[in-house]
C-alpha positions as CSV (number, residue, x, y, z in Angstrom):
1,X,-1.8,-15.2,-25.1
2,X,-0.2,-11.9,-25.7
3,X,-2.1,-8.6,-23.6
4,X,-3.5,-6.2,-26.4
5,X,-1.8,-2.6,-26.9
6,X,-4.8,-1.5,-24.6
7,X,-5.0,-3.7,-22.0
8,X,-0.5,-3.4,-22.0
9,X,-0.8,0.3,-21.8
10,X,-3.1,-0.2,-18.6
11,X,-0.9,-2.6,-16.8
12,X,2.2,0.1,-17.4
13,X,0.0,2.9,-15.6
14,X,-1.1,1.1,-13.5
15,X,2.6,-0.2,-12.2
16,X,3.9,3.8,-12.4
17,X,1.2,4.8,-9.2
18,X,2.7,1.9,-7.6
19,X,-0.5,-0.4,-7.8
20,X,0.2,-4.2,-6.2
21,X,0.6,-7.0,-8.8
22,X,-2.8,-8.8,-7.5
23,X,-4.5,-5.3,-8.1
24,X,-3.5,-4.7,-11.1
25,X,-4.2,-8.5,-12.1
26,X,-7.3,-8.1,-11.0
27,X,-8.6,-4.9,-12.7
28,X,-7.3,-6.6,-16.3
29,X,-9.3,-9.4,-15.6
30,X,-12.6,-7.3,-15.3
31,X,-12.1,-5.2,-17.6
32,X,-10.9,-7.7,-20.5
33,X,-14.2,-9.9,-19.3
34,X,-15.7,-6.0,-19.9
35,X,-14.6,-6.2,-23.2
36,X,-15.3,-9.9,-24.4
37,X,-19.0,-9.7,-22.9
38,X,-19.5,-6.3,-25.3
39,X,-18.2,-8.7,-28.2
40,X,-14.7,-7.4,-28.0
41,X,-15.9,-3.5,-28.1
42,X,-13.1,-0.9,-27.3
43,X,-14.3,0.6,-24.1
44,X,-13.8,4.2,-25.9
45,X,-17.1,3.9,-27.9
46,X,-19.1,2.3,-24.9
47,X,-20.8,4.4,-21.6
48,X,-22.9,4.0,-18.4
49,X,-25.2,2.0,-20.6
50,X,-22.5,-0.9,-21.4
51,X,-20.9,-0.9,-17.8
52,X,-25.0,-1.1,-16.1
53,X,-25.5,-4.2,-18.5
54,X,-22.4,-5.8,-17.6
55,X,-23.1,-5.2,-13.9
56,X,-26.4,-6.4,-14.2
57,X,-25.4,-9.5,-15.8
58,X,-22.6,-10.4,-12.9
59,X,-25.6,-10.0,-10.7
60,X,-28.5,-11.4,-12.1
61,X,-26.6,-14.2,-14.5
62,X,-23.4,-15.2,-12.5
63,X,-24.8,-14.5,-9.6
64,X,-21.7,-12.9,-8.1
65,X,-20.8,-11.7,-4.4
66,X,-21.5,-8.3,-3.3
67,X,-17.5,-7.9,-3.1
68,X,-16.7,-9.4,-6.8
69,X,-19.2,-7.1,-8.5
70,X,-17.9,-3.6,-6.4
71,X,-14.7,-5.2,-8.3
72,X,-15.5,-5.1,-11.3
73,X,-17.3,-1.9,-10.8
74,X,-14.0,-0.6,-9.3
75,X,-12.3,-1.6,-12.2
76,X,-14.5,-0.1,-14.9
77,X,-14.6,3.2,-13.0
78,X,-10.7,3.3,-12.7
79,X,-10.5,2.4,-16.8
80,X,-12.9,5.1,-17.4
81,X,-11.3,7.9,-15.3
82,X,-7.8,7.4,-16.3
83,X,-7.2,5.6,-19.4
84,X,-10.5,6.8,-21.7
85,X,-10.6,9.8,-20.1
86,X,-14.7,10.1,-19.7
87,X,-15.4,9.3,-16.1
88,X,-18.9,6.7,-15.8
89,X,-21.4,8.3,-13.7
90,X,-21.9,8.2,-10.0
91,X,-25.6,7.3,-10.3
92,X,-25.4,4.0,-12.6
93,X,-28.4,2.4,-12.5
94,X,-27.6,-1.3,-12.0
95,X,-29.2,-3.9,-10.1
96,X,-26.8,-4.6,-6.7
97,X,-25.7,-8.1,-6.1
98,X,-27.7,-9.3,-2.7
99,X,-26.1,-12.5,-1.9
100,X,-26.1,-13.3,2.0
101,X,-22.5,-13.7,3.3
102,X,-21.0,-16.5,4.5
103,X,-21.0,-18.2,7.7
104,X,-17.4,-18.2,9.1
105,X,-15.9,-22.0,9.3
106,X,-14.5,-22.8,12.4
107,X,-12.4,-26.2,13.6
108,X,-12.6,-27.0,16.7
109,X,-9.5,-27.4,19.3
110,X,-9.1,-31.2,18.6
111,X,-9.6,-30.6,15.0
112,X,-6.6,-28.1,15.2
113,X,-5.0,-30.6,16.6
114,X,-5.8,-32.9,14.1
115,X,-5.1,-30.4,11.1
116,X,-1.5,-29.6,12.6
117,X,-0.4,-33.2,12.9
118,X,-0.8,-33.3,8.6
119,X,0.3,-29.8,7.6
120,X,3.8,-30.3,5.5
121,X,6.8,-29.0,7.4
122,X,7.5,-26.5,5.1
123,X,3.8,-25.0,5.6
124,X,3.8,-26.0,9.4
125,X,5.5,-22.1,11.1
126,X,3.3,-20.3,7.9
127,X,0.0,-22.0,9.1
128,X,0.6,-22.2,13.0
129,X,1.4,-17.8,12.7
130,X,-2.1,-17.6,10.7
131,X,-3.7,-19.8,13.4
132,X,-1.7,-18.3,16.7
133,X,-1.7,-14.9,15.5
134,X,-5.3,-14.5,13.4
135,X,-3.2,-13.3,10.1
136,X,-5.3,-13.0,7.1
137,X,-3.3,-14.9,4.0
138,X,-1.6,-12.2,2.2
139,X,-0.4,-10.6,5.7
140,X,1.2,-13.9,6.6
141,X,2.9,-14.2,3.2
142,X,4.4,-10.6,3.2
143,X,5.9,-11.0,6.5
144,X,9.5,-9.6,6.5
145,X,12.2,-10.3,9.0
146,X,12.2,-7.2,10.8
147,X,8.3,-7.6,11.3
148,X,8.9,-10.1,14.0
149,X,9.6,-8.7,17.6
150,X,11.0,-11.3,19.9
151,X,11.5,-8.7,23.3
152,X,7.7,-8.0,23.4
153,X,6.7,-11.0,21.4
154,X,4.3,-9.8,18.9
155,X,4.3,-9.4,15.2
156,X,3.8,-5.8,13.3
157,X,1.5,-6.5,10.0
158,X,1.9,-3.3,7.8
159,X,-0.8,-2.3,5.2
160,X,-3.0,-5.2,6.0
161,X,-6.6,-4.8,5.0
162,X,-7.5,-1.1,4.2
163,X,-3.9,-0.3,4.0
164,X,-4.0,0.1,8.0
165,X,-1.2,-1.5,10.2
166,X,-1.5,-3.3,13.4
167,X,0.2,-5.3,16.1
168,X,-0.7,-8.6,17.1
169,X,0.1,-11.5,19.5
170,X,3.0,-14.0,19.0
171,X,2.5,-17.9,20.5
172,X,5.9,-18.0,22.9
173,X,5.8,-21.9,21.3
174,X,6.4,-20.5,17.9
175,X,9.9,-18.4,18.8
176,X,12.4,-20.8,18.0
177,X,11.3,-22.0,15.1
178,X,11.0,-18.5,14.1
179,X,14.5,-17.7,14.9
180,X,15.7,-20.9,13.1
181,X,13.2,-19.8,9.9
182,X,15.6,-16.1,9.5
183,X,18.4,-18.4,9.6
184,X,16.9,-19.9,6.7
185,X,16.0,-16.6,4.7
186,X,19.9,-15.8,5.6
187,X,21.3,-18.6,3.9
188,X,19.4,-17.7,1.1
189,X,20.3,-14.1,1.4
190,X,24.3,-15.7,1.7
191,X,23.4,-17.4,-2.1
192,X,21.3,-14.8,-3.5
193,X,24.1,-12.0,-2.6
194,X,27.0,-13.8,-4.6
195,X,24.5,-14.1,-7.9
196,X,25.3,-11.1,-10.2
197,X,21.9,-10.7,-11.5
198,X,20.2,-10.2,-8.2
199,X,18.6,-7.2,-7.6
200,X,17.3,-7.4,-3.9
201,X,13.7,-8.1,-2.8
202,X,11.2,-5.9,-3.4
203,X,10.5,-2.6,-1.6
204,X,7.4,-0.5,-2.5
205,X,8.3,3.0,-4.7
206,X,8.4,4.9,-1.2
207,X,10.7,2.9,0.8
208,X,12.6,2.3,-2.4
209,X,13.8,5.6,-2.9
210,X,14.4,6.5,0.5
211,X,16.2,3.4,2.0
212,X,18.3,3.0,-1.3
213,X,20.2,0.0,-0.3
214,X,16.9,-1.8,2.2
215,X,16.6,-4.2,-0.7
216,X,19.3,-6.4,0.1
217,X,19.3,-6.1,3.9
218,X,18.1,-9.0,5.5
219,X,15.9,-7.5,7.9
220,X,13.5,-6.5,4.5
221,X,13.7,-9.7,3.0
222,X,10.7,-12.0,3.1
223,X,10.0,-14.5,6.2
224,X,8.8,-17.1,4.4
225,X,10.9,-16.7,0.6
226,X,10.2,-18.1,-2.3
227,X,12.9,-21.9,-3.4
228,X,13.3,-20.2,-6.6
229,X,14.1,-16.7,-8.1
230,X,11.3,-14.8,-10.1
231,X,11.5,-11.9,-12.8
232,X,10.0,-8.6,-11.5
233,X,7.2,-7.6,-13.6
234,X,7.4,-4.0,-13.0
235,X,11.5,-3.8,-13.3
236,X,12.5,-6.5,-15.2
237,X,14.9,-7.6,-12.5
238,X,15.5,-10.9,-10.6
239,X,13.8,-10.8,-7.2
240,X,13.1,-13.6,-4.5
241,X,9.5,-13.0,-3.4
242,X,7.4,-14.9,-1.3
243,X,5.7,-18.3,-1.1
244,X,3.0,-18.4,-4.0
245,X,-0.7,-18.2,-2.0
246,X,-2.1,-21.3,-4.2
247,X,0.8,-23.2,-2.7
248,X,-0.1,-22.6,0.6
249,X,-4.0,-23.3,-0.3
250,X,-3.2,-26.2,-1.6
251,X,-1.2,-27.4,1.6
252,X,-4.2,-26.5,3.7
253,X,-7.2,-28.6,1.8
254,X,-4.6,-31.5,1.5
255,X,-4.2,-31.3,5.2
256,X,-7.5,-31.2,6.2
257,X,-8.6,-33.9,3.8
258,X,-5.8,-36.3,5.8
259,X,-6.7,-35.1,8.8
260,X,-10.7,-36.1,8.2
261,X,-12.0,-33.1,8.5
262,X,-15.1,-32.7,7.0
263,X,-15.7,-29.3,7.2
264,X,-14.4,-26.6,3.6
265,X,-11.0,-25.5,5.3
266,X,-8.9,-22.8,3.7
267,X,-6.2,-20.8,5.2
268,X,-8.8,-17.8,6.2
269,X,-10.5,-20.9,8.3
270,X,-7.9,-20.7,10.6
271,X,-8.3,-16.9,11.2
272,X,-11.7,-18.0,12.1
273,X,-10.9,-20.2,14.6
274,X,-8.6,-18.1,16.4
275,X,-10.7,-15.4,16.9
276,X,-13.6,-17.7,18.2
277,X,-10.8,-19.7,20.6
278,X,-9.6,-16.2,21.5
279,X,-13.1,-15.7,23.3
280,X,-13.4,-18.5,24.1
281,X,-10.8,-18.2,25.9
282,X,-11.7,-15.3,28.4
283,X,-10.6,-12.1,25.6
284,X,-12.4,-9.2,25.3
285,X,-14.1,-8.7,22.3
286,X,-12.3,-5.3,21.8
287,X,-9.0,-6.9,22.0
288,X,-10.1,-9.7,19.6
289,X,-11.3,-6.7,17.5
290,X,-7.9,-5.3,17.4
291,X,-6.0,-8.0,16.7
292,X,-8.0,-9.0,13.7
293,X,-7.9,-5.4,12.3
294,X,-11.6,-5.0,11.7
295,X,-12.5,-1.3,11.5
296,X,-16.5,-2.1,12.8
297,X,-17.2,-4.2,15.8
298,X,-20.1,-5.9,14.4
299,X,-18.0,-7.8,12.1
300,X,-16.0,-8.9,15.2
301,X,-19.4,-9.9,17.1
302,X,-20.3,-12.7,14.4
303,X,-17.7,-14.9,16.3
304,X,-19.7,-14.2,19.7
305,X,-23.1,-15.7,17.9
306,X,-20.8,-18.9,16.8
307,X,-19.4,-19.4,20.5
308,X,-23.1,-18.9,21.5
309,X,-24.3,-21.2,19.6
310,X,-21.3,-24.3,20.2
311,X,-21.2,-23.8,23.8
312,X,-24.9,-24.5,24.1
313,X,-25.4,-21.0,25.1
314,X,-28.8,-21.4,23.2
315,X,-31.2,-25.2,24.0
316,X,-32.8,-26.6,21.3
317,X,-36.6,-27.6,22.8
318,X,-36.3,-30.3,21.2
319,X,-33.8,-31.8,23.9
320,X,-36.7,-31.6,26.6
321,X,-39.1,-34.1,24.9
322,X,-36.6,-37.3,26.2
323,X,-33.7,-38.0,28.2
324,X,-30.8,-37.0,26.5
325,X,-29.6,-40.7,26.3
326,X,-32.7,-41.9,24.7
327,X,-32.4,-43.1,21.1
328,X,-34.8,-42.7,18.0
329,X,-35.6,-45.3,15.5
330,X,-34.4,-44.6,11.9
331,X,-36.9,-45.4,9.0
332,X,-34.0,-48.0,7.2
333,X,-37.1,-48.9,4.5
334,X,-35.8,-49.8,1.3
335,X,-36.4,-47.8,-1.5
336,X,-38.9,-49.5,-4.3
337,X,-37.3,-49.7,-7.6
338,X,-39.6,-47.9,-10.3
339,X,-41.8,-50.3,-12.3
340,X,-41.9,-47.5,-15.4
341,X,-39.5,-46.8,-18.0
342,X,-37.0,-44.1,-16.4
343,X,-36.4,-40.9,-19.0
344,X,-33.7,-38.9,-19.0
345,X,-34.0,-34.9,-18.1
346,X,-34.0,-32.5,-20.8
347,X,-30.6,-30.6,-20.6
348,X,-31.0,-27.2,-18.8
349,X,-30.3,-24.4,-21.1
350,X,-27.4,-21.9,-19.2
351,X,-28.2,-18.3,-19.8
352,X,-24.4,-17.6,-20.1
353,X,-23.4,-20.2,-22.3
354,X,-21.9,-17.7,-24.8
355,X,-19.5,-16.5,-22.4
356,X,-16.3,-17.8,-20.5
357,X,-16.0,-17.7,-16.8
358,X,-12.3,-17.3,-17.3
359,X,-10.1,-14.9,-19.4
């Protein structure tokens, strides 16, 4: 379905200050839900009143994150400031999501094992880089060339989380298969350079004007490039990005369900696990610290509590009632089967039936 003048006229601001695609999706997605949640209102005769409610409903009906509703708050505030021109108030008064966060997941060594021995060999160098070097998904995916330094054998991530930049550690097992992966991107470069209609990869608005002819160097092309060609949004041009994300989620669940592994595993899992092998490998938490980028230790510390609590750093009492080889009978009684006439529940009315989870 077509975007509305309003939503269109966003989207081309929004592209002018140089605003990532994911971004920009994201804030049309809030603020269209906005809209359809107000029964299609234009945001121009709504206020604080309309964005509280809507908060107030992520929080209290959908029971959103913390994060997702600072989105959508984010969102609102930016529609307000620049595109209706009346800023929302600093002092809304809505209720604040307060659900806990998540435990990290994290494999263990023979479940890394495991996991690598059914990754796809196309997703195999992506996936062992996000393992061996702690890269967050989209930081792996925008990896050029030139980000790779084989003399001190590390890997620069620019505007990672934050929009800070950092340099991590690069597994000495992963350099040949690296080299061999920019002969890859070269080939396609080869292809891509004898197509008319190709207009380089693409360079954020900075780097774009100053290094006028970057975009079809291969040192600036992607690591890990897209099979096909794909229209720029913002230009209109033909560009070779990178490997779709959902492709490479997909290739991580599928890998873990073959490899048996009963745990939710996602491409951040990995990150996970390398910081908790990291320790538990002899780092310092200050160095695991920097090479996950976080900007507050305590966030780095929650690995500390996990490798605490799998290496038996903490003994349930429990354990000191037997010997640890004794074994405890298991009540195997069989269920009775009712002996009344079983009635089905009464359907459970959903306070948000009247609106769609997706736009």
């Amino acid at each position: 379905m077509a975007k509305s003048a309003f939503l269109t006229s966003i989207e081309r601001f929004m592209f002018k200050r140089t605003y990532s695609k994911r971004t920009i999706d994201s804030y049309l997605y809030w603020i269209k839900f906005y809209i359809r949640f107000h029964n299609k209102t234009h945001p121009g005769a709504m206020g604080d009143i309309e964005v509280e409610q809507f908060l107030n409903y992520l929080s209290l009906d959908r029971k959103v994150s913390p994060k997702t509703q600072t989105m959508a708050l984010n969102a609102l505030a930016f529609m307000y400031k620049n595109i209706i021109k009346k800023p929302i108030s600093t002092e809304l008064g809505f209720i604040k999501s307060h659900m806990a966060r998540k435990l990290p997941i994290v494999l263990t060594e023979p479940e890394i094992k495991a996991f690598f021995s059914k990754v796809p060999p196309r997703y195999f160098l992506l996936t062992a880089i996000m393992y061996g070097s702690g890269l967050r998904l989209m930081e792996a995916l925008r990896l050029r060339v030139q980000d790779i330094d084989f003399d001190y054998r590390c890997i620069r991530v620019w505007n990672g989380k934050g929009g800070k930049h950092r340099t991590v550690t690069l597994a000495n097992e992963l350099l040949a298969s690296l080299r061999t992966q920019i002969q890859h991107v070269a080939e396609y470069l080869s292809v891509d350079l004898r197509n008319p209609d190709y207009a380089g990869v693409y360079l954020p608005h900075a780097l774009r004007l100053k290094y006028q002819n970057a975009n079809k160097e291969l040192g600036w092309h992607y690591l890990f490039p897209s099979q096909k060609l794909s229209l720029d949004p913002e230009a209109h041009v033909w560009r070779r990005h990178h490997i779709d994300e959902t492709a490479l989620q997909r290739a991580v669940r599928n890998a873990a369900r073959e490899a048996h592994i009963k745990k939710q595993v996602t491409p951040h899992t990995l990150r996970h696990s390398f910081a908790t092998h990291l320790l538990a490998r002899g780092a310092d938490i200050r160095t695991v610290q920097d090479q996950l980028g976080h900007a507050d230790l305590r966030t780095t510390q929650i690995y500390t509590h996990i490798l605490q609590m799998g290496g038996n750093a903490v003994v349930s009492p429990f354990d000191n009632i037997k010997e640890p080889s004794a074994t405890y009978s298991i009540d195997r009684t069989t269920p009775r089967q009712p002996n009344h006439i079983f009635h089905e529940p009464r359907p459970v009315n959903t306070v948000y039936q009247r609106f769609s989870t997706g736009l």
